[in-house]
C-alpha positions as CSV (number, residue, x, y, z in Angstrom):
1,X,-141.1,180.1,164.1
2,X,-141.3,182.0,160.5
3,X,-142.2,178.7,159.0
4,X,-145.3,178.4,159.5
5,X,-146.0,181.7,158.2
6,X,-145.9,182.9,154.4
7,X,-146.7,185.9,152.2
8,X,-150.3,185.9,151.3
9,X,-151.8,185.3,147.8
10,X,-149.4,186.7,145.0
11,X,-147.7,189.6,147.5
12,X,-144.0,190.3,146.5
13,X,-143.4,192.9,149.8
14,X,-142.3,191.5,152.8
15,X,-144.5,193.2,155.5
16,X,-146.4,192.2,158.0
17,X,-149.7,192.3,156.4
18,X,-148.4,190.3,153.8
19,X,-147.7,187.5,155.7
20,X,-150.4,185.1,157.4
21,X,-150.4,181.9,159.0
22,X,-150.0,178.5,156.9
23,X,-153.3,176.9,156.7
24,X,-154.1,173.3,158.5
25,X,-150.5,173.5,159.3
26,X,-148.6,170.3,161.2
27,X,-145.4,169.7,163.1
28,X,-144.0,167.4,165.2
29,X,-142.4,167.6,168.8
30,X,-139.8,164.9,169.9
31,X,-139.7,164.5,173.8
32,X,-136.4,163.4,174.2
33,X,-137.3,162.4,177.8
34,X,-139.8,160.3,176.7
35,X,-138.3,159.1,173.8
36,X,-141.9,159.8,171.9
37,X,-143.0,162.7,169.1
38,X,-146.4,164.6,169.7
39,X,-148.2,165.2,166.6
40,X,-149.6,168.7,166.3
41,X,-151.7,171.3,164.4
42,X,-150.5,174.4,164.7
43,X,-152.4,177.1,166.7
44,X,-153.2,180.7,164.2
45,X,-151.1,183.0,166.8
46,X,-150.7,186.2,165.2
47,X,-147.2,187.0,163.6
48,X,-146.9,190.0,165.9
49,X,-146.8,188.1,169.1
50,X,-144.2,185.7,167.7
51,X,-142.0,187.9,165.9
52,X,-142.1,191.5,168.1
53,X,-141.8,190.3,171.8
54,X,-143.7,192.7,174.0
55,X,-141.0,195.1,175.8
56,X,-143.3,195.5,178.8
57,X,-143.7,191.6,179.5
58,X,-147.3,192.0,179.1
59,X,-149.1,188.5,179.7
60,X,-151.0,187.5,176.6
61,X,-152.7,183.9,175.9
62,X,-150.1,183.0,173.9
63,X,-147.3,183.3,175.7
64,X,-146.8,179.8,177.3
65,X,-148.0,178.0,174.0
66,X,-144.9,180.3,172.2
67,X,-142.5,179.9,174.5
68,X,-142.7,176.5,174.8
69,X,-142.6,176.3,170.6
70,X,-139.9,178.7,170.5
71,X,-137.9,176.6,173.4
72,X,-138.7,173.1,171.4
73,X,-137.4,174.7,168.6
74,X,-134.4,176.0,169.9
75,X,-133.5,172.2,171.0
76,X,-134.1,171.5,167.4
77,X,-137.5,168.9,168.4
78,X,-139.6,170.2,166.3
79,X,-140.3,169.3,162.3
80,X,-142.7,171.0,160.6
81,X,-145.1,168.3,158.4
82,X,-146.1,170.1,155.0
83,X,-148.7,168.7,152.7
84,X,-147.9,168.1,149.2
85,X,-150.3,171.1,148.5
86,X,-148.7,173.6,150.7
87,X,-144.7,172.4,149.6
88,X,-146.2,173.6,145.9
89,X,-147.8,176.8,147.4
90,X,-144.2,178.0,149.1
91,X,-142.4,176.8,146.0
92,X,-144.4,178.8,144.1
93,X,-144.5,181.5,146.5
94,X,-140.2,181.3,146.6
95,X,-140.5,180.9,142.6
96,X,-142.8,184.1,141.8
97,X,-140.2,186.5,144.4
98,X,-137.6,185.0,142.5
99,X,-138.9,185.9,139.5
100,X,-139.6,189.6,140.8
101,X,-136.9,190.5,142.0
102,X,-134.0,189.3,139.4
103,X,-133.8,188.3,135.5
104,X,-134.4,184.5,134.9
105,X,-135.4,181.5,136.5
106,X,-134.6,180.4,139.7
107,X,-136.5,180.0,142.8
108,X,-135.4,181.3,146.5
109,X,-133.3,178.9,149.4
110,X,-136.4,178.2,151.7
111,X,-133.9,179.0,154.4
112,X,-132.6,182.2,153.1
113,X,-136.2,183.1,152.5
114,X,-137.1,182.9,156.5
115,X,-134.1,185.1,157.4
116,X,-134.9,187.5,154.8
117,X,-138.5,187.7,156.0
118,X,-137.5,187.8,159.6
119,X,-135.1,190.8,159.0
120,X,-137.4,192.2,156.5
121,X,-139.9,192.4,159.8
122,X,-138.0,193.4,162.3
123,X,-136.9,196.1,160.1
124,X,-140.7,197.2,159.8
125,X,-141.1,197.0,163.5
126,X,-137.9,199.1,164.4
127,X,-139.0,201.6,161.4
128,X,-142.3,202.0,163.5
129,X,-140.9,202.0,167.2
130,X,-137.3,203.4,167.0
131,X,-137.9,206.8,164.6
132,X,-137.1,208.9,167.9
133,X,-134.2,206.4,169.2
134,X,-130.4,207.8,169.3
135,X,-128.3,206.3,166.3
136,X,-132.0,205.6,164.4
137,X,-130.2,206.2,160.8
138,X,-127.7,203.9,161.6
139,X,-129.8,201.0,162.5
140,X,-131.8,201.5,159.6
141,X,-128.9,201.3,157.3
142,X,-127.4,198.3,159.2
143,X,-130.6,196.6,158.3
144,X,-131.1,197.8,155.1
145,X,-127.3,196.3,154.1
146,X,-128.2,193.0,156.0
147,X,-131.0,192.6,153.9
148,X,-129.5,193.6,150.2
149,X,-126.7,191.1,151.7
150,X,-129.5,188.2,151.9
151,X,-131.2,189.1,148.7
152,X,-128.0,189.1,147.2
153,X,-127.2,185.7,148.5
154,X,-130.7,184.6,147.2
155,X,-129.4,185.6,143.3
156,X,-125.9,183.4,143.8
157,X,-128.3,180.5,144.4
């Protein structure tokens, strides 16, 4: 669901308050039972509800309208309908880490990009929640080396 997110202005960090929702964002749902797609603007739910599930099961007024995203997406029915402008806005977004973070030109897998920003989130979130947890260190480091792993990957490309 990271895709219709995306680091605000000219941001390098992956954190949460770096990233914000896509602007005027569409996608499209097939209903395989009805052999029709649903055009749809995307709703502004906050990255925090999306990304850090709450533990508790807490009802919020997003719930149904994510879990029935996150369930259309895991049965692949859903295609997410950039404008020209926006395409130019995450190339250039992918394009300026790029250029951040290694020597030369080169621009960022789009793909590899959503994986790094998920991990690169849940990292934050388990940084914030877990500092008293047993094996804390060791979580850390296992993200930290998944990450490098995915940056890593992002040079090769």
């Amino acid at each position: 669901m990271l895709m219709f997110y995306k680091i605000v202005g000219r941001r390098t960090t992956i954190i949460l308050e770096n990233v914000c929702v896509i602007e005027d964002i569409k996608y499209c749902i097939y209903s395989p039972r009805e052999e029709r797609y649903y055009f749809k603007t995307f709703e502004a739910v906050p990255l925090e509800l999306i990304v850090f599930r709450d533990p508790i099961g807490n009802y919020n007024i997003w719930d149904e309208y994510t879990n029935n995203l996150w369930r259309k997406i895991d049965d692949k029915n859903v295609w997410v309908l950039y404008t020209e402008q926006q395409i130019a806005d995450i190339t250039a977004m992918l394009v300026r880490l790029y250029k951040f973070l290694f020597t030369g030109e080169g621009k960022i897998p789009y793909k590899l990009f959503i994986e790094i920003m998920y991990e690169s989130l849940m990292y934050e979130k388990y940084k914030a929640d877990g500092r008293e947890l047993t094996g804390y260190r060791t979580v850390c480091a296992q993200y930290e080396r998944k990450i490098t792993e995915l940056w890593n990957k992002a040079r090769k490309n």
